[in-house]
C-alpha positions in Angstrom: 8.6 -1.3 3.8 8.5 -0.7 8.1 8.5 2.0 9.6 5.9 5.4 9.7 4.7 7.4 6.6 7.9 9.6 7.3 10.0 6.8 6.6 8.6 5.6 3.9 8.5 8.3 1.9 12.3 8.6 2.9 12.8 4.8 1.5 10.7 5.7 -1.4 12.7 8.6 -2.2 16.0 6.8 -1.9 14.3 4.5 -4.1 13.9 6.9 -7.1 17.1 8.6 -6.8 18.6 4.9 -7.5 16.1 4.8 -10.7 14.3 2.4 -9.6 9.8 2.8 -11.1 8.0 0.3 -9.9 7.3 -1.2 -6.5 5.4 -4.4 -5.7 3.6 -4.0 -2.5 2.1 -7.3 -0.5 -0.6 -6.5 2.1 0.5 -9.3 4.8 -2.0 -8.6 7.8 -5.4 -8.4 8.7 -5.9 -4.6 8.0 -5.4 -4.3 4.5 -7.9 -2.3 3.3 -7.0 0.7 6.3 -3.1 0.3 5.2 -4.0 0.9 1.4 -6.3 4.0 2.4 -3.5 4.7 4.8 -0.7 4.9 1.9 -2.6 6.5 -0.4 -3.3 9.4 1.5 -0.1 10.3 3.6 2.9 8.6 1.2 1.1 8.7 -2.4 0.3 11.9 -2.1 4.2 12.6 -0.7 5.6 10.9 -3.2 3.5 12.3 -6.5 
């Protein structure tokens, strides 16, 4: 997924209304370690 925290809890949402319960996320950049502390914290916590 692109895009802000705001979008991606949009997409996400979108997601579960199709039924859709799992989601494979791949890391491909440098910064992986901020983007999964990122995620956790502002579309995790959105999504839960």
């Amino acid at each position: 997924m692109v895009g802000n925290h705001v979008a991606q809890v949009a997409k996400l949402q979108q997601l579960r209304d199709l039924g859709v319960s799992q989601l494979v996320v791949y890391a491909l950049h440098d910064a992986v370690e901020s983007a999964i502390d990122a995620h956790g914290t502002s579309v995790i916590t959105a999504t839960s």
